[in-house]
Backbone bond lengths (Angstrom), bond angles and torsions (degrees), N, CA, C in turn:
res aa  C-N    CA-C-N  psi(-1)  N-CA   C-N-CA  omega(-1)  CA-C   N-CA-C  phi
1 X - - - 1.450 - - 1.527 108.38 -
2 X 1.421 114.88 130.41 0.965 111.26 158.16 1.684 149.58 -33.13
3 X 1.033 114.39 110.86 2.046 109.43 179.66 1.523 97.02 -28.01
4 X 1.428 129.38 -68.84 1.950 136.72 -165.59 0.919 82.01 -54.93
5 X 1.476 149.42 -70.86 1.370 124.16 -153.11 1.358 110.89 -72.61
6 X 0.951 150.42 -13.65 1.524 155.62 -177.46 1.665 113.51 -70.27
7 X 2.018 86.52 -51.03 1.762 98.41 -171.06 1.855 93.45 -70.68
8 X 1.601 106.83 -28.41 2.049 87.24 178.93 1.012 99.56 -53.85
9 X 1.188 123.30 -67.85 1.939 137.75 -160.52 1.458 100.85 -30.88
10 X 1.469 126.68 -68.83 1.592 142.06 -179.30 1.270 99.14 -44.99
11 X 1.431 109.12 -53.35 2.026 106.54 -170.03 1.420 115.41 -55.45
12 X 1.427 123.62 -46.11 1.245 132.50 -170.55 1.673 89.84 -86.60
13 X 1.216 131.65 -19.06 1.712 97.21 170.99 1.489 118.52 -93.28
14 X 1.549 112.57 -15.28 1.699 114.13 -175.49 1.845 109.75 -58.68
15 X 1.348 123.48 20.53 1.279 125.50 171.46 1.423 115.92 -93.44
16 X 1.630 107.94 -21.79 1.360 110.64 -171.99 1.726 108.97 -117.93
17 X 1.469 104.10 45.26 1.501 104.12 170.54 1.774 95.39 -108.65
18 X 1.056 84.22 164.11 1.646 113.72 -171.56 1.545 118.70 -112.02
19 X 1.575 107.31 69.48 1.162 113.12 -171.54 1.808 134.09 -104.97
20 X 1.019 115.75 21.96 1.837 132.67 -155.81 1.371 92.21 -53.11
21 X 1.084 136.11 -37.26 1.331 127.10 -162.80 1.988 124.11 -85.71
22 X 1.558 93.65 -39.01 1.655 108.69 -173.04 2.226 86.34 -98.93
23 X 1.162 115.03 -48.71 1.317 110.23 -140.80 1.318 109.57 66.74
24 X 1.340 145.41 55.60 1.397 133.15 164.58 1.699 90.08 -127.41
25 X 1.016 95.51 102.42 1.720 92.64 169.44 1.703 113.88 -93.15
26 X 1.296 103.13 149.33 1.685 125.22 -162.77 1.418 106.50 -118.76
27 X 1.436 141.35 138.72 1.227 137.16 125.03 1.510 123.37 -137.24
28 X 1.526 105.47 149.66 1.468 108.32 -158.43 1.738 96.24 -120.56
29 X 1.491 105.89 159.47 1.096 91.04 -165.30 1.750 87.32 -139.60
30 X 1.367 150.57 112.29 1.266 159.62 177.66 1.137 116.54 -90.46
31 X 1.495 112.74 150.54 1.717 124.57 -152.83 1.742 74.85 -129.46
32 X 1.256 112.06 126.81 1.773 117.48 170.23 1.647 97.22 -132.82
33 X 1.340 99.90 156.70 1.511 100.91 166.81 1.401 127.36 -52.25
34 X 1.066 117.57 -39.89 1.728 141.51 174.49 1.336 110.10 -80.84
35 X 1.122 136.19 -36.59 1.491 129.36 -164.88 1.519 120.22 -153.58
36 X 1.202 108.84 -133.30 1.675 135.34 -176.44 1.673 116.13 -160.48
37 X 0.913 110.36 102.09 1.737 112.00 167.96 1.459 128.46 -105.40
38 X 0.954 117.58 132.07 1.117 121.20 -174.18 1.845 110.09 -112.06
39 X 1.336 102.90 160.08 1.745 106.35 178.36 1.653 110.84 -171.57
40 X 1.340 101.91 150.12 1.626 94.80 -165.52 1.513 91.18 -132.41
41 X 0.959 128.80 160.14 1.701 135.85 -178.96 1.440 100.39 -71.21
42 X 1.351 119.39 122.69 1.926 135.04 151.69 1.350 131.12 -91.09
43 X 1.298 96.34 81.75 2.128 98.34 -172.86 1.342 110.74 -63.72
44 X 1.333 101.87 157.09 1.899 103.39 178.37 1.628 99.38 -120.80
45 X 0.989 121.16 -176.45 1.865 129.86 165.32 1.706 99.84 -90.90
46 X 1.476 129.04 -41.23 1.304 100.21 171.15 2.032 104.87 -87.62
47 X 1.012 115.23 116.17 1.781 118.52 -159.43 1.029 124.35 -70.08
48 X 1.647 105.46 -23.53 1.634 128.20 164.54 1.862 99.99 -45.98
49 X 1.263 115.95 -39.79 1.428 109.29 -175.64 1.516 131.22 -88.08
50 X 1.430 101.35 7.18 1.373 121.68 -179.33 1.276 126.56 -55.09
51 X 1.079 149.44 129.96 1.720 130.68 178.43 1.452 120.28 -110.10
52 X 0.771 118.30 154.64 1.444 112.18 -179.69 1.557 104.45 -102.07
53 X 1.869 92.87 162.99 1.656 81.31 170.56 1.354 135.09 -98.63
54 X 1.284 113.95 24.93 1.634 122.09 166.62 1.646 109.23 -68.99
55 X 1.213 96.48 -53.57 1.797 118.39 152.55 0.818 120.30 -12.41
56 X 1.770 106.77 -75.89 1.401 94.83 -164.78 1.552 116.40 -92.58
57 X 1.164 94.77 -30.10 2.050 86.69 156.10 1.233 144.47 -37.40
58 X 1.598 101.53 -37.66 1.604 109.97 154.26 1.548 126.15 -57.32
59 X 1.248 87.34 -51.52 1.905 108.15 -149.51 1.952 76.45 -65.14
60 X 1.288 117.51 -42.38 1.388 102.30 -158.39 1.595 109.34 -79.29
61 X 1.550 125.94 -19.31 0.955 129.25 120.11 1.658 130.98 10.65
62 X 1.144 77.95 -96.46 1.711 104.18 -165.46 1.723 106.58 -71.76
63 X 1.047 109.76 -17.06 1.573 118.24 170.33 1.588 104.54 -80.65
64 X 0.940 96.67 -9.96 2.142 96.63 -178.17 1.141 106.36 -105.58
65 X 1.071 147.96 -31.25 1.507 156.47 145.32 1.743 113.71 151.08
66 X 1.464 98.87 23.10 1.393 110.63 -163.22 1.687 96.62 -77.36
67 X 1.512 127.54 134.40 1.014 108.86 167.33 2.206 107.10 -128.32
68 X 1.110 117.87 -28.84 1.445 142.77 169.44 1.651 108.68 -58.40
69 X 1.028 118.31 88.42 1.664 137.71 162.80 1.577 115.78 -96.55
70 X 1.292 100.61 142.18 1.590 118.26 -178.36 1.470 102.51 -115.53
71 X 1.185 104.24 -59.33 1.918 101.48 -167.38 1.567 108.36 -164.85
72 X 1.702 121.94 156.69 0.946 128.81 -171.04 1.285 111.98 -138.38
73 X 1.521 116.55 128.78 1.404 112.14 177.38 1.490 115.34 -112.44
74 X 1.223 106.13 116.97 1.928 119.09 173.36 1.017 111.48 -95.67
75 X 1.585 116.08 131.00 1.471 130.97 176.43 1.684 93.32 -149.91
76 X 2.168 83.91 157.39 1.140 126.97 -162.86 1.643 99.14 -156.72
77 X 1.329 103.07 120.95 1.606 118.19 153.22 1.649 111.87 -55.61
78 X 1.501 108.46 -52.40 1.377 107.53 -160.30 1.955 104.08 -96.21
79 X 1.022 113.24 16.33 1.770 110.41 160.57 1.107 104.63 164.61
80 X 1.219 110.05 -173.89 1.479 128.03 -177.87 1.570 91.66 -80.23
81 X 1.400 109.18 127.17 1.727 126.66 -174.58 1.708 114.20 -89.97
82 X 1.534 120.41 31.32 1.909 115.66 -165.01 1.338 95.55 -53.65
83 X 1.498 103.65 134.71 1.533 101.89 150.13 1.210 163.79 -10.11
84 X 1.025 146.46 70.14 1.500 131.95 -146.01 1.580 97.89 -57.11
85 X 1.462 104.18 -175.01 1.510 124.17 -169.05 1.487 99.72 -74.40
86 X 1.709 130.14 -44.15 0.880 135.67 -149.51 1.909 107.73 -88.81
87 X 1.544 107.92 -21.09 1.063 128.33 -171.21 1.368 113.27 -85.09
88 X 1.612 104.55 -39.10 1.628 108.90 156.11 1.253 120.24 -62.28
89 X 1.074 111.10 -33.10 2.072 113.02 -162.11 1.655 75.58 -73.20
90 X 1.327 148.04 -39.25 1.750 118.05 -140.78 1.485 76.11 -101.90
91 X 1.837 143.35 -40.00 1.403 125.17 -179.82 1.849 103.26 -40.03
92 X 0.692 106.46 -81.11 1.886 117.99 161.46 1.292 110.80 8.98
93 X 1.410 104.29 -42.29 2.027 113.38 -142.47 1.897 73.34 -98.77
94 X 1.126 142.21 -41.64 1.351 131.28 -122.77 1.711 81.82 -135.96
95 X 1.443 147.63 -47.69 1.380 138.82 -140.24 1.506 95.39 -137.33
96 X 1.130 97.34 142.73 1.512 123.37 153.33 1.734 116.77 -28.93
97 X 1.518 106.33 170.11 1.413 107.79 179.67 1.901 102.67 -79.44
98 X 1.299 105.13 -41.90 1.599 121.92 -170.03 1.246 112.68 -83.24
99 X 1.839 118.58 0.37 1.729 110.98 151.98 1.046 127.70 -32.77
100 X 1.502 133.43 114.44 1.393 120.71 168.33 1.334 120.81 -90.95
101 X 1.742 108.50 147.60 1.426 145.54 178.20 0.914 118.63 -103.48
102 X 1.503 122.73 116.54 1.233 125.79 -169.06 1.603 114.05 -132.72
103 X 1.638 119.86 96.43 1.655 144.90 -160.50 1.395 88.98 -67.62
104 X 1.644 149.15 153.48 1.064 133.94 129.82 1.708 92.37 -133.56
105 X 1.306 93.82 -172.84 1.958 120.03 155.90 1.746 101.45 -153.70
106 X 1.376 101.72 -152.64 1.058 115.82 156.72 1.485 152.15 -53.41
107 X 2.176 88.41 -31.94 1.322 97.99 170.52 1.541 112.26 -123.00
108 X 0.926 117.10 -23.81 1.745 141.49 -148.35 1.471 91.14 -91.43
109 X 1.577 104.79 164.32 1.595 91.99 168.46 1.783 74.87 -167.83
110 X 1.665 137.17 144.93 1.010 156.68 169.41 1.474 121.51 -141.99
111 X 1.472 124.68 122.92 1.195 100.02 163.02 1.715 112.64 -127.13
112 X 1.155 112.09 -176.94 1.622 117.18 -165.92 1.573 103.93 -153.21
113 X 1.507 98.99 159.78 1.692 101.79 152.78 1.535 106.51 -110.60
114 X 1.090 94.42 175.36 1.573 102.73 -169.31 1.837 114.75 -70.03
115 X 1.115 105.79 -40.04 1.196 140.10 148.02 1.418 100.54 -26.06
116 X 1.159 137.44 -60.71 1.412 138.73 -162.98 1.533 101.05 -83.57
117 X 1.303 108.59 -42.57 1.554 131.55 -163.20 1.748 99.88 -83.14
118 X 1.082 128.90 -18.51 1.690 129.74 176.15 1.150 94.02 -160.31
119 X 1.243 141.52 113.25 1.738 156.18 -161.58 1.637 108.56 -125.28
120 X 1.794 94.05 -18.12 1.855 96.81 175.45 1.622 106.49 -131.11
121 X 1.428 128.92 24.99 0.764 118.01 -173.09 1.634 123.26 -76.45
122 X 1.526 120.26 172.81 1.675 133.47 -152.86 1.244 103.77 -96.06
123 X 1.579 117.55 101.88 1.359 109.06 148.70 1.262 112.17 -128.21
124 X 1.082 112.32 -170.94 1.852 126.14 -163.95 1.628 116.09 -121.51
């Protein structure tokens, strides 16, 4: 699939993130063998419980029986969206080193493998 078609997919979901606290709205958009997932960041008031939407693209993923990923595109109106630490460790848990990551906004556009993006990350 095309990157443009990916960044539509992300555009039309960054309406349904849940952001009151940062205003940084997120949406991620996942390449699975089976499908397309999408996920947008859900903040809480205690923030420790917040998720991001790399997150939840997986998790919703992986709740469908999807386990085969190619690439993921994260977007943000309000910045460049990198991964958090925690978002890499679960790419890690689920994808290859040569998954591609794909940073955008409005103006910016980056991409990566995961591999580049966690080079020491934890598995078992």
């Amino acid at each position: 699939m095309k990157t443009t078609e990916l960044l539509r997919i992300a555009k039309e979901a960054i309406n349904k993130s849940y952001c009151p606290y940062s205003n940084f709205h997120v949406s991620a958009v996942l390449i699975g063998e089976n499908g397309i997932y999408t996920g947008v960041n859900v903040e809480n008031a205690s923030y420790g419980l917040t998720i991001c939407a790399e997150r939840v693209a997986i998790f919703k993923a992986v709740s469908e029986g999807e386990r085969n990923f190619s690439k993921m595109l994260v977007y943000s109106p309000d910045g460049m969206p990198y991964p958090c630490g925690a978002c890499r460790q679960v790419m890690a848990e689920f994808c290859s080193e040569d998954f591609e990551v794909i940073v955008t906004n409005d103006q910016e556009f980056e991409q990566f493998t995961l591999g580049e993006l966690m080079p020491f990350n934890f598995k078992l």
